[in-house]
N, C-alpha and C positions, 0 to 999 in steps of 0.2 A: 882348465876351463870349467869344467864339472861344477866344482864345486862354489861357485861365485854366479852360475849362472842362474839360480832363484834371488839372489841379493840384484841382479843385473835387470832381470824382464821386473822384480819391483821397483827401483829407480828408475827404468824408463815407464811405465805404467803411471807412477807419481807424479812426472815430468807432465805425462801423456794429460791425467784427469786434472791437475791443478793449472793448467792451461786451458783444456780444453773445454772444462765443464761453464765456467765464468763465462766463456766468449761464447759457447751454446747461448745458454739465458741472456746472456745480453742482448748478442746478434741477432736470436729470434726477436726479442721485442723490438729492439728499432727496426728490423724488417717489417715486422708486424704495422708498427706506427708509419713509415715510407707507404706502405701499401693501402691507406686508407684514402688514399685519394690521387687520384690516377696523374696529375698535372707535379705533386707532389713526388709521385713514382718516377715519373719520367724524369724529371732533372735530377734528383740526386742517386737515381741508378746508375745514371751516367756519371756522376762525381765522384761516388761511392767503388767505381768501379776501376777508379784509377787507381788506389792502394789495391783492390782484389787484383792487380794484376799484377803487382811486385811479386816476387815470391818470398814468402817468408824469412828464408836462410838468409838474404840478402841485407837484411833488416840484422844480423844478430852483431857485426862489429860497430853498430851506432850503439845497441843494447848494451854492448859489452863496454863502450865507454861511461856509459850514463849510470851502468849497476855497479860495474865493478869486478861486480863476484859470476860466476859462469854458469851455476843454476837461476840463478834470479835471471840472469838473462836468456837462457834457453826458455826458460817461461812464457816471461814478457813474447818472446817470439812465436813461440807457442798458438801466444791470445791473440797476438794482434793476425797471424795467418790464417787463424779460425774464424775470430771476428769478423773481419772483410766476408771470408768464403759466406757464414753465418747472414748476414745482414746483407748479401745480395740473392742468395739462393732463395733465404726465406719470402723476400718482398718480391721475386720473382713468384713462385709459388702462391701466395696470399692473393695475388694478382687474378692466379687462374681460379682460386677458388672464386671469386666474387662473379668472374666472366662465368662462371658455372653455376649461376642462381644459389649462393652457398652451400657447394655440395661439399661437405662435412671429411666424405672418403676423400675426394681432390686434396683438400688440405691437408689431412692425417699424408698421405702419399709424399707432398710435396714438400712438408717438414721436414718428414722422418728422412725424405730427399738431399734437404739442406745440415742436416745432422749428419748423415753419412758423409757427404764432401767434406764437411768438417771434418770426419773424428781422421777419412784420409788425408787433408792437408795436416791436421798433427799429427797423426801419428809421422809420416812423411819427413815432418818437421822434426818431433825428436828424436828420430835416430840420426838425419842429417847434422844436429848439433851436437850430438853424443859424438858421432865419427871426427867432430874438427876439433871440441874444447873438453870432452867426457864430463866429468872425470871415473862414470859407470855408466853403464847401461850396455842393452844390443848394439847398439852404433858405436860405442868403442869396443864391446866385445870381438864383435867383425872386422874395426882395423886394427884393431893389434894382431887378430891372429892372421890379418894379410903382410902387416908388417913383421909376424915370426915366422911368413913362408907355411902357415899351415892351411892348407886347404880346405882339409875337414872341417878345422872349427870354423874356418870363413864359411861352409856349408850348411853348416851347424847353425851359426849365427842366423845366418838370413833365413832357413827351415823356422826358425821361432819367430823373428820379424813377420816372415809369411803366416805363420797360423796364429796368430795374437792376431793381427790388424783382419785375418779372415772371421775369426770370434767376435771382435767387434761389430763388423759390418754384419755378421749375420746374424746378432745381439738384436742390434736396431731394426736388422730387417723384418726380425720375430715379433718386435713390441710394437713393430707400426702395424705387420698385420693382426694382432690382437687389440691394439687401436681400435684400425677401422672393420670390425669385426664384432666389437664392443657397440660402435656407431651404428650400425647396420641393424641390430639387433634391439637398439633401442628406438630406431625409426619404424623399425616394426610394431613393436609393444604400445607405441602411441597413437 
């Protein structure tokens, strides 16, 4: 296990950002755009909210017929689990800023809110499709070593699943409060 496990937390990381980053930007802006008008918000929150309630994984045997191949389609799933989460978090969020006389901090919070649910439905997402179709990462790391009966490295596995997806969240959590901290600072100065 040792020795494959930096080739394995890179393949799921690459999985992770080439999924998730695309459906970040996207998802914010069409949030951002649903949100600019409340009549607008309200009906396709609701619409919008019927793919956010699929769960991603469930989406990967359509993927896997349409791409083919078992990265492209752990991707595809990736985006489209982020996307939704993305594009309803943020227009929910965007929402509160305005009801908030556009308070600046509201938004930075409420972003960095919708980016975090994001980066845990992918992450969530690709060790879920590593464990069913691999062909590397943590999520197969950890079922094969349930399926050689090893314990440790099933321990092992999920030990790193846990501190990577906590890296992230606490990533974001750092850059939004130097965000709104940045904002705070320049409402002062003017």
């Amino acid at each position: 296990m040792e020795h494959s496990v930096f080739l394995d937390v890179l393949s799921s990381l690459q999985k992770l950002f080439v999924g998730y980053i695309p459906a970040a930007v996207l998802g914010s802006f069409i949030g951002y755009l649903i949100s600019i008008n409340g009549t607008v918000y309200q009906l396709l929150k609701r619409i919008f909210q019927i793919p956010h309630s699929i769960p991603p994984i469930a989406l990967l045997p359509i993927a896997l017929i349409i791409f083919k191949e078992g990265e492209a389609a752990a991707v595809v799933v990736i985006f489209s689990g982020t996307l939704w989460s993305m594009i309803v978090n943020t227009a929910i969020g965007m929402r509160h800023f305005y009801r908030q006389n556009n308070n600046f901090r509201a938004a930075i919070f409420h972003i960095f809110h919708a980016l975090k649910v994001g980066i845990w439905v992918a992450w969530f997402t690709v060790i879920a499709t590593e464990m069913l179709i691999g062909p590397k990462g943590l999520g197969l790391l950890a079922w094969d070593a349930y399926k050689a009966g090893n314990t440790n490295y099933i321990i092992q596995s999920i030990l790193y699943i846990g501190v990577i997806g906590s890296l992230l969240d606490q990533f974001l959590d750092f850059t939004g409060y130097l965000l709104a901290q940045i904002v705070s600072e320049g409402k002062k100065s003017a």
